[in-house]
C-alpha positions in Angstrom: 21.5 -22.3 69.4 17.5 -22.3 69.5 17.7 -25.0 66.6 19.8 -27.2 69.2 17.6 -26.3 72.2 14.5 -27.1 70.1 16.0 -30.5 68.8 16.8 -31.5 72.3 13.4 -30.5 74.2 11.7 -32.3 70.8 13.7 -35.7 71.6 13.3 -35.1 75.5 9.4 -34.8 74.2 8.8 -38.0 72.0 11.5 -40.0 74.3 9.8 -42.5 76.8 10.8 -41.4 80.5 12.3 -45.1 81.5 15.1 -43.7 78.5 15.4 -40.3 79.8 15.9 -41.4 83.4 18.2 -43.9 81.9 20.3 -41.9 80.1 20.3 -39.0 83.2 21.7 -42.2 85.1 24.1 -43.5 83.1 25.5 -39.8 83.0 25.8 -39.1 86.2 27.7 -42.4 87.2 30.0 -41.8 84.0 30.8 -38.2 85.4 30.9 -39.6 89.3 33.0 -42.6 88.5 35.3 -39.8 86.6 35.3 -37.7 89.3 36.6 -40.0 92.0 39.0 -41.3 89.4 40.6 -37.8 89.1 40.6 -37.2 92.3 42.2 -40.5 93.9 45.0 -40.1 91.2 45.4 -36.6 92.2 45.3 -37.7 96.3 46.5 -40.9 96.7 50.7 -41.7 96.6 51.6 -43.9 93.3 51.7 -47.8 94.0 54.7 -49.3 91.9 53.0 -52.7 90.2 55.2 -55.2 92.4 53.5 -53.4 95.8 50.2 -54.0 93.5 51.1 -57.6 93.4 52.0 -58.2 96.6 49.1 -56.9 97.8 47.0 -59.1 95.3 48.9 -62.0 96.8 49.3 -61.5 100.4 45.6 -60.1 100.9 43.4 -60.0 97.9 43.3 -64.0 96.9 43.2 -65.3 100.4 40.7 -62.9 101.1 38.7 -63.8 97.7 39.3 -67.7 98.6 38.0 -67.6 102.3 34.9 -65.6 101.0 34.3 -68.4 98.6 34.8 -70.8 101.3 32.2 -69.3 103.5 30.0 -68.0 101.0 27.5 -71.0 101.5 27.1 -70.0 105.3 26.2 -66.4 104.2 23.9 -67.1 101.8 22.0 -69.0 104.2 21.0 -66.4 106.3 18.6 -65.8 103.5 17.6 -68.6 103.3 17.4 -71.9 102.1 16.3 -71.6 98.6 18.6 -68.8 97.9 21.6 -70.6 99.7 20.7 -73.6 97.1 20.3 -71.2 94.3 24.2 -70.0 95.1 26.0 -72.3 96.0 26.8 -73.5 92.6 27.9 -70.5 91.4 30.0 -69.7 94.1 31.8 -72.8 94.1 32.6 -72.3 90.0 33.7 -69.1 91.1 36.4 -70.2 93.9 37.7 -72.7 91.4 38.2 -69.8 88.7 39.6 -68.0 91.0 42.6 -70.2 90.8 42.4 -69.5 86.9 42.5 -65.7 87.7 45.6 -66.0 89.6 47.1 -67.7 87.5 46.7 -65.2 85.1 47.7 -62.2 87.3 51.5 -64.5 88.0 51.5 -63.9 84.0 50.7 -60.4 84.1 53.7 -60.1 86.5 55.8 -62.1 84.5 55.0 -60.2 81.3 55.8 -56.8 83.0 59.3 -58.1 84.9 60.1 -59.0 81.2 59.2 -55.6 80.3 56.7 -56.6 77.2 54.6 -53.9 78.0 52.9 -54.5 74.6 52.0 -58.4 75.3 50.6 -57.2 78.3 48.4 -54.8 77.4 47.5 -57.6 74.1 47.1 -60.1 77.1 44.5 -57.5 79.2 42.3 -57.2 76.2 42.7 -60.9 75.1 41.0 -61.6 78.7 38.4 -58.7 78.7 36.8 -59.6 75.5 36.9 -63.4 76.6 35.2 -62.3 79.8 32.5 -60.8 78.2 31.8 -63.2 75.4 31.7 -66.1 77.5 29.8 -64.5 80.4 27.7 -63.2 77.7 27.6 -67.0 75.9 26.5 -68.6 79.1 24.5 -66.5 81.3 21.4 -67.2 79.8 21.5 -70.6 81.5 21.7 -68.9 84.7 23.9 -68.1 87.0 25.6 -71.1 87.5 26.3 -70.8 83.7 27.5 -67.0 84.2 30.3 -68.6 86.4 31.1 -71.3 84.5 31.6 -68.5 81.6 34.3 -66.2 83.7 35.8 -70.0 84.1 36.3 -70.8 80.8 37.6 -67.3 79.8 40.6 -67.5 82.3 41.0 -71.1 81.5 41.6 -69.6 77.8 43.0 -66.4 78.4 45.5 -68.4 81.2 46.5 -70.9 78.2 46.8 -68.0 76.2 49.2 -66.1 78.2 51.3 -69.2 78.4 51.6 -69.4 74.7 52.5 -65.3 74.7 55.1 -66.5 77.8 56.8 -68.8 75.6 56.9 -67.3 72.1 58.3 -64.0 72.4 61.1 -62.2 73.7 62.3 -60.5 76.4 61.9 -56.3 76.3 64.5 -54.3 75.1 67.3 -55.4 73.3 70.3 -53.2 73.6 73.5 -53.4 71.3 76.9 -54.7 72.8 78.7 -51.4 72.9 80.9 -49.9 75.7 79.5 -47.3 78.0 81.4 -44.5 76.6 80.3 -45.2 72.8 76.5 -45.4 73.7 74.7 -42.1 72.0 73.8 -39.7 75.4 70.0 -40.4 74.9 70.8 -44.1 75.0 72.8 -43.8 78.4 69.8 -41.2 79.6 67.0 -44.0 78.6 69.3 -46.4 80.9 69.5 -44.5 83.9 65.6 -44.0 83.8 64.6 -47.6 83.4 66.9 -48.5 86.1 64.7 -46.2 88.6 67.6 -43.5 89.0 65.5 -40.9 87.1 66.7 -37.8 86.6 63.7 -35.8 87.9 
């Protein structure tokens, strides 16, 4: 133990303190964003993903498009300059925005098909595209930044299309009667159709 205590007050030592408050900050949002996580999954009731989607689609992209709409008039409360500075931006943004909900109508469509697989492929396909091409283009500012998280749902959208259209629906089942299924098949059945037996 006092060759790992020594090792860490040594690095604490020879370690700038921008990196040491750094690092004390990155690990107390990790362990705070953890925290709420737990508990919110342990409080709140489960949301089934078509109540997630209607809630996206009823309140979440109107919301998201009416902000975009007035985003001008707020940013001009501080000012002119700034207003000018974010306007282009925002208005990249409200047009992606169309992108992104285009993409969430295949996300729905990929789970209703139950290809839980291309879904989760399609989710990581779009997260890495994000970041590279946010990544790619925010050095040219802002305006660039946006145009970035545009192109990556333009991509990830035509992408999802092509998933859409080359694969196949879930699971496939053999043509057998009821009564010659295997019990475990019959159980799996009842369970997917939401009459679990818990």
């Amino acid at each position: 133990f006092n060759v790992v205590a020594a090792g860490v007050v040594g690095i604490w030592l020879f370690m700038s303190f921008e990196v040491v408050v750094g690092l004390f900050w990155f690990t107390a949002k990790v362990f705070t964003f953890a925290f709420i996580y737990v508990w919110m999954r342990g409080t709140l009731p489960r949301v089934r993903i078509d109540q997630l989607m209607g809630f996206a689609w009823k309140w979440l992209l109107p919301a998201s498009l009416l902000l975009a709409a007035i985003a001008p008039f707020i940013l001009g409360a501080f000012g002119p300059t700034y207003a000018a500075e974010a306007t282009g931006p925002c208005r990249v943004l409200a047009l992606s925005a169309l992108l992104s909900a285009g993409n969430y109508l295949l996300d729905a469509l990929l789970v209703a098909r139950d290809r839980s697989t291309a879904y989760v492929f399609m989710n990581g396909a779009n997260a890495a595209l994000v970041l590279g091409c946010v990544g790619a283009l925010l050095p040219y500012g802002l305006t660039g930044g946006a145009a970035g998280w545009a192109l990556a749902q333009g991509i990830s959208l035509i992408l999802g299309l092509l998933v859409l259209a080359t694969g196949h629906t879930g699971r496939h089942h053999l043509a057998v009667s009821p009564a010659q299924a295997p019990l475990d098949a019959r159980l799996a059945d009842w369970e997917v159709a939401g009459r679990g037996l818990y």
